[in-house]
C-alpha positions in Angstrom: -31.4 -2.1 -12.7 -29.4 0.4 -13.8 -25.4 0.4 -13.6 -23.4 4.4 -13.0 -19.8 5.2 -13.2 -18.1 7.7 -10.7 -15.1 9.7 -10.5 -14.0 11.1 -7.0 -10.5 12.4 -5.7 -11.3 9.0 -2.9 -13.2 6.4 -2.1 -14.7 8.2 0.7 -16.2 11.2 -1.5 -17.1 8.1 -4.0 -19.3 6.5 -1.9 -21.0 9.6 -0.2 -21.7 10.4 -3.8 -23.3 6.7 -4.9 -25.4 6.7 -1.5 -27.0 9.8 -2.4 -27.9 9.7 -5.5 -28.6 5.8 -5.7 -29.4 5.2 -1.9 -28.1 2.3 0.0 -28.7 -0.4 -2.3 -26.2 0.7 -4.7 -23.5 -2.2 -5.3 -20.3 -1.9 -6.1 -19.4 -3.9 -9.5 -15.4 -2.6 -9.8 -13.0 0.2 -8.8 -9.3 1.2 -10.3 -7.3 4.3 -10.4 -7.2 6.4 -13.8 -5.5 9.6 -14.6 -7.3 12.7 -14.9 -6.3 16.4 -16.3 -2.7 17.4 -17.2 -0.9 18.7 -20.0 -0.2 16.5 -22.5 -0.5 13.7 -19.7 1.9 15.6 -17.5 1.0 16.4 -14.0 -2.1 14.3 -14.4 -4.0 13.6 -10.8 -5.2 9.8 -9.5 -8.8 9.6 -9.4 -11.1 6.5 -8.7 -13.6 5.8 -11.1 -16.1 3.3 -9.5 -18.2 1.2 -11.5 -21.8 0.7 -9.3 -25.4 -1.1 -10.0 -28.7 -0.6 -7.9 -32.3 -1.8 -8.3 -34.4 1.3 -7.8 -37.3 -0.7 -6.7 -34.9 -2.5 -3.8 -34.8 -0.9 -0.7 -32.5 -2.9 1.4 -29.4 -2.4 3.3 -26.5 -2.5 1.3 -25.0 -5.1 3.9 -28.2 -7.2 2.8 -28.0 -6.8 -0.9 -27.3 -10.0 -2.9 -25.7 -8.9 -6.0 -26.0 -12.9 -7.8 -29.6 -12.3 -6.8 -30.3 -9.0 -8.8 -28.2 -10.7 -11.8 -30.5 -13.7 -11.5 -33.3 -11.1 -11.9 -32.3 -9.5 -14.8 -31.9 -13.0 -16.4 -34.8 -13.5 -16.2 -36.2 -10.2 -17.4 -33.8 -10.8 -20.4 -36.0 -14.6 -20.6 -39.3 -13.1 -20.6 -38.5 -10.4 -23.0 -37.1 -12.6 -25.2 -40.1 -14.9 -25.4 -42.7 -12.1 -26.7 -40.6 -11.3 -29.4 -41.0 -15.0 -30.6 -44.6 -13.4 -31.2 -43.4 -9.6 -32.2 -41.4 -9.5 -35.6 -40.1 -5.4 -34.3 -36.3 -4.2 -34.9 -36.5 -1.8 -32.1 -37.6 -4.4 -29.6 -35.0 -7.2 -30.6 -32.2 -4.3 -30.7 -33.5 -3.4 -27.0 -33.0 -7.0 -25.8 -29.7 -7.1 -27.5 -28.6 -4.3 -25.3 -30.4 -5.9 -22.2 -28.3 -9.1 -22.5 -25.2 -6.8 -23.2 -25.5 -5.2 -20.5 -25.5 -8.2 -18.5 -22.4 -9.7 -20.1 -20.4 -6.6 -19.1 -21.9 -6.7 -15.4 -21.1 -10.6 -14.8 -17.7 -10.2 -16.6 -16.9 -6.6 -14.8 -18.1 -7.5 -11.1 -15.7 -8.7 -8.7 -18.5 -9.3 -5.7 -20.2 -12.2 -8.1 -19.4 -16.0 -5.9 -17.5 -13.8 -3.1 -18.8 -13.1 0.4 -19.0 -9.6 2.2 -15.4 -10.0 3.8 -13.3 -10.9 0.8 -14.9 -7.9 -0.7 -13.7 -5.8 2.4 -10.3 -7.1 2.1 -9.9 -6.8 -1.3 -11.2 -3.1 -1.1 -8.5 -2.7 1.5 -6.0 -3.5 -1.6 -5.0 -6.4 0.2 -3.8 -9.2 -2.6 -5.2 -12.5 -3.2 -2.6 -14.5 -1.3 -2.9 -12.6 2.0 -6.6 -12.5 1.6 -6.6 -16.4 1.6 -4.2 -16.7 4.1 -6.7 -14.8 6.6 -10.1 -16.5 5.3 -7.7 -19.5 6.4 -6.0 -18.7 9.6 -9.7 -17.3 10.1 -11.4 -20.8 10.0 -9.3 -22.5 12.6 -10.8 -19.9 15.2 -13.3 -21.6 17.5 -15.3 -20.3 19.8 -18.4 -17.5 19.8 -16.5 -14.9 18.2 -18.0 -12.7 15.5 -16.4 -12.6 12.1 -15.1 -9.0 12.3 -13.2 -9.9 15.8 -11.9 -13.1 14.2 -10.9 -10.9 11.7 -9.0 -8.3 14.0 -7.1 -11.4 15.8 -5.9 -13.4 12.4 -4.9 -9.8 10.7 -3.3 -8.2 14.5 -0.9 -12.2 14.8 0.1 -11.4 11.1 1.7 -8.0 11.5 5.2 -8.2 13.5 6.6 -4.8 14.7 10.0 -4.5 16.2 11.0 -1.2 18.2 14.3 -2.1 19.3 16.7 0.7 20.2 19.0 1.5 17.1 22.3 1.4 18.1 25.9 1.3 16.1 25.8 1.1 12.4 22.3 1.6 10.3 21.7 1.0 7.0 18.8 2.0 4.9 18.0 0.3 1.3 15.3 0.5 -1.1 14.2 1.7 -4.4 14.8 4.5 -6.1 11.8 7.3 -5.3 10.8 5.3 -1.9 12.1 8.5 0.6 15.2 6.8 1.9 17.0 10.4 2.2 13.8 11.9 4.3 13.5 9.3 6.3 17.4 8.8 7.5 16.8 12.7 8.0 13.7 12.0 10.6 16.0 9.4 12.3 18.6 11.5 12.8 17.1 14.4 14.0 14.6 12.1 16.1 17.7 10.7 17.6 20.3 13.9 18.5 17.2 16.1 19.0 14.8 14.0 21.1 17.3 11.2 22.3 20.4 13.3 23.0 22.4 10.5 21.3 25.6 11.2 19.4 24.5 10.6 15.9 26.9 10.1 12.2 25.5 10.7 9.1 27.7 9.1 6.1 25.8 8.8 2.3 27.0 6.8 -0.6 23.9 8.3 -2.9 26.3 10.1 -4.6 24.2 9.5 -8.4 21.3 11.6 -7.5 21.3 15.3 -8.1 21.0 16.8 -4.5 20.6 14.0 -2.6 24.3 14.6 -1.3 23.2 18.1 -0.2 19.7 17.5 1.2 21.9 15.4 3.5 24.8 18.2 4.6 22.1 20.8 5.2 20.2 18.8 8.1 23.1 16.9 9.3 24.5 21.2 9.6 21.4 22.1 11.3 21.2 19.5 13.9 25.2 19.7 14.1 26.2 16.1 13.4 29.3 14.8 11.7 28.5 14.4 8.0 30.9 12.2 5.5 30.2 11.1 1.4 31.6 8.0 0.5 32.5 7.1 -3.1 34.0 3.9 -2.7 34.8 1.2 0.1 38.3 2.4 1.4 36.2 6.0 1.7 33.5 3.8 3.8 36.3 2.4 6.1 37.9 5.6 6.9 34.4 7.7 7.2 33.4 4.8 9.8 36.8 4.8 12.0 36.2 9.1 11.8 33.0 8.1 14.0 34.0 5.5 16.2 32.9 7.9 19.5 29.2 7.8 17.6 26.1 6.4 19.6 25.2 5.5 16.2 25.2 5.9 12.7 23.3 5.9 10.0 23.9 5.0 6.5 22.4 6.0 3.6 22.7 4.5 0.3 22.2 4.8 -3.3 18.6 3.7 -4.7 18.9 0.3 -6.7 16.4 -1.3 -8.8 15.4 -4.4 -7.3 16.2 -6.3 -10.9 19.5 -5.3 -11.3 21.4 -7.9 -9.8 24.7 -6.2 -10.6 23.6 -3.2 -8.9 22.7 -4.8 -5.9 25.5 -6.9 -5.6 28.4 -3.4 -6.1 25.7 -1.9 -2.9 26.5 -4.9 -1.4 30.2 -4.8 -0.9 29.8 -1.1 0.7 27.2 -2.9 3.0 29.7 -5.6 3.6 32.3 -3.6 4.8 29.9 -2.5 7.9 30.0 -5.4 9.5 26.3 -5.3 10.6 22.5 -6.7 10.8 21.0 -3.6 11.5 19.8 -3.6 8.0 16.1 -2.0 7.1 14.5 -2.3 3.9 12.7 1.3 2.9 9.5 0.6 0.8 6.6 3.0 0.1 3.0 2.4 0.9 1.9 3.3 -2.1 4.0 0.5 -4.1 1.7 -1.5 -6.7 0.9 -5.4 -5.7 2.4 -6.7 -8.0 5.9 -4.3 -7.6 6.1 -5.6 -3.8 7.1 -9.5 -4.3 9.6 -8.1 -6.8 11.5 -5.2 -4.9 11.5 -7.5 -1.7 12.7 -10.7 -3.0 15.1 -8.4 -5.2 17.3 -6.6 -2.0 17.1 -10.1 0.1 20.3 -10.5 -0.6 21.2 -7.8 1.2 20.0 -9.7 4.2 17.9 -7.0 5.5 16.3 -7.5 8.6 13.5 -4.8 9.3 11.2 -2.4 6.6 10.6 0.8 7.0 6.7 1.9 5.4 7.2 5.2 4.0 3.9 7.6 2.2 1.2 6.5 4.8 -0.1 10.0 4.2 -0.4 9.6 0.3 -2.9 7.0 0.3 -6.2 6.5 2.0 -5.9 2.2 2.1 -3.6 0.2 3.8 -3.9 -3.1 2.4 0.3 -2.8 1.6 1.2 -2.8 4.8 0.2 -6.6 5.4 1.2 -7.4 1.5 5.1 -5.8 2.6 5.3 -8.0 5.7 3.6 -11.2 4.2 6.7 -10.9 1.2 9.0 -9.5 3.4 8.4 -11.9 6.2 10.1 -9.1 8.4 8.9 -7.2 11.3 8.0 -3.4 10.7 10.3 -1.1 12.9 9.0 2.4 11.7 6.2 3.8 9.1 6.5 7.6 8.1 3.5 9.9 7.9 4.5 13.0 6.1 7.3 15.0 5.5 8.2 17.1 8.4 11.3 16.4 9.9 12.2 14.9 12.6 8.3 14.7 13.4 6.6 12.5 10.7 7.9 8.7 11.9 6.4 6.7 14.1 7.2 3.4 15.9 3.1 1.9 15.5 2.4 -1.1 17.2 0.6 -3.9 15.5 -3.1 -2.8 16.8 -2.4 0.8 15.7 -1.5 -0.8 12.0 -4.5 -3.4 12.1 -6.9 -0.8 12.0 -4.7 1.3 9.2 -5.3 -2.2 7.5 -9.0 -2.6 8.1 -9.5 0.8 7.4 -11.0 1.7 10.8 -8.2 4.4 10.9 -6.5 6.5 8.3 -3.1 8.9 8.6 -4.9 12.5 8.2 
């Protein structure tokens, strides 16, 4: 047995680089993101680094290969050594065992395949979290019939994505963290809508703290010739809203909060307030860590949004988010963005189109 580390820009170039220099029997113990390059740890890159184990000697599939199974064999390699050195009194020997049965340790403790069958390892290479991933071995399990595991798969996961693609009309509000591409996206909207649409569009911001963001905002609203208003407080909001009452719709703006600052989020709430509306859409990033999701979702409910927007599909290469954002949102998707060409890169994607983004039979180029 012997156990490899590897460093690609993707998973993809990871595993074309395992399978040829270790075949197809190659396992995969662990994988995580780690920073690489940079000047004085600025302008560092992502990289995986992927932990992998392979028998020489074994030539099977990797879809047959029984990782417990190889462990099991080097146990017992570790057994047999161990009893001929009750008979040999040699350092070098009992040092080489030592290392044997280290070895081991750090495989058992490091793998994350050990107990767990081929799908949860799919999921969870999907980055989908543990929560989700039980909820679909679950919903999975109550499927009868002669279906295949992969289509059961494709049915639970397809039922647990919502979409909506409702018309936007009247008032539109975007919220979100800070970093998540609210301004882009309200941009893509806009020009989507005037351009393609022919609808008579209003463009007011209240993101008056960020350095340019106010600006960003006048140039495309200039170039796609819609009206344009900043707000800095709520009697600004109320007269920048009756200024566009002959407005098919329009779209709002706002200032990036962080998701634990209740003060924060309750001052954006009074702007929202004065809008009178429920056409409210969370903005949240693809690329947002598991563990930041429940937290920036459960942090601007009280904002009562009622749609998410999925921004960055193209700066990641998994998916797995998209199910974790609607399982803590519990709110249907109504647009995803793909890049950062405006008005082109957003997309109304139906649930199929984002089940195989999740399964990673597709990926945003």
């Amino acid at each position: 047995m012997i156990v490899r580390k590897y460093k690609a820009r993707n998973m993809h170039e990871a595993i074309l680089k395992i399978r040829r220099e270790l075949g197809k029997d190659a396992v995969i113990i662990s994988q995580r993101k780690i920073r690489k390059g940079g000047l004085l740890g600025l302008f560092s890159q992502k990289i995986f680094e992927v932990t992998v184990t392979a028998d020489n000697s074994d030539t099977r599939d990797i879809n047959d290969y029984d990782t417990t199974e190889s462990i099991e064999a080097f146990k017992k390699a570790v057994k047999h050594k161990t009893h001929d050195l009750e008979r040999i009194n040699n350092e070098d020997i009992i040092k080489e065992v030592k290392d044997m049965r280290n070895m081991l340790n750090n495989v058992m403790q490091n793998s994350i395949g050990i107990g767990k069958s081929k799908l949860q390892l799919k999921l969870e290479n999907s980055d989908l979290n543990t929560s989700v991933i039980n909820n679909i071995m679950r919903e999975m399990s109550t499927i009868t019939g002669d279906l295949e595991d992969r289509e059961k798969l494709r049915l639970v996961v397809q039922n647990m994505i919502r979409v909506d693609h409702r018309k936007l009309d009247k008032t539109v509000v975007l919220v979100g963290p800070t970093g998540v591409g609210k301004t882009t996206t309200i941009a893509k909207l806009a020009g989507k809508m005037a351009l393609v649409e022919n609808k008579k569009v209003g463009l007011i911001t209240i993101d008056t703290y960020r350095i340019g963001a106010v600006e960003q905002l006048r140039t495309y609203a200039d170039i796609i010739n819609i009206p344009f208003k900043v707000v800095l407080n709520v009697k600004d909001m109320e007269k920048a809203i009756e200024s566009m009452e002959d407005c098919d719709v329009i779209l709002v703006d706002t200032t990036g909060r962080s998701s634990k600052n209740k003060m924060q989020i309750s001052e954006l709430r009074t702007f929202i307030n004065k809008l009178n509306t429920d056409n409210i859409h969370l903005v949240i990033s693809c690329t947002t860590k598991n563990s930041d999701i429940d937290v920036i979702v459960n942090g601007y409910k009280q904002l009562n949004y009622n749609n998410v927007i999925i921004t960055k599909l193209d700066e990641t290469c998994t998916y797995g988010s998209i199910l974790n954002i609607e399982n803590s949102s519990s709110k249907p998707i109504s647009f995803v963005t793909t890049g950062q060409n405006v008005p082109e890169d957003i997309k109304c994607m139906d649930s199929d189109e984002l089940t195989k983004l999740v399964l990673g039979e597709d990926i945003i180029c």
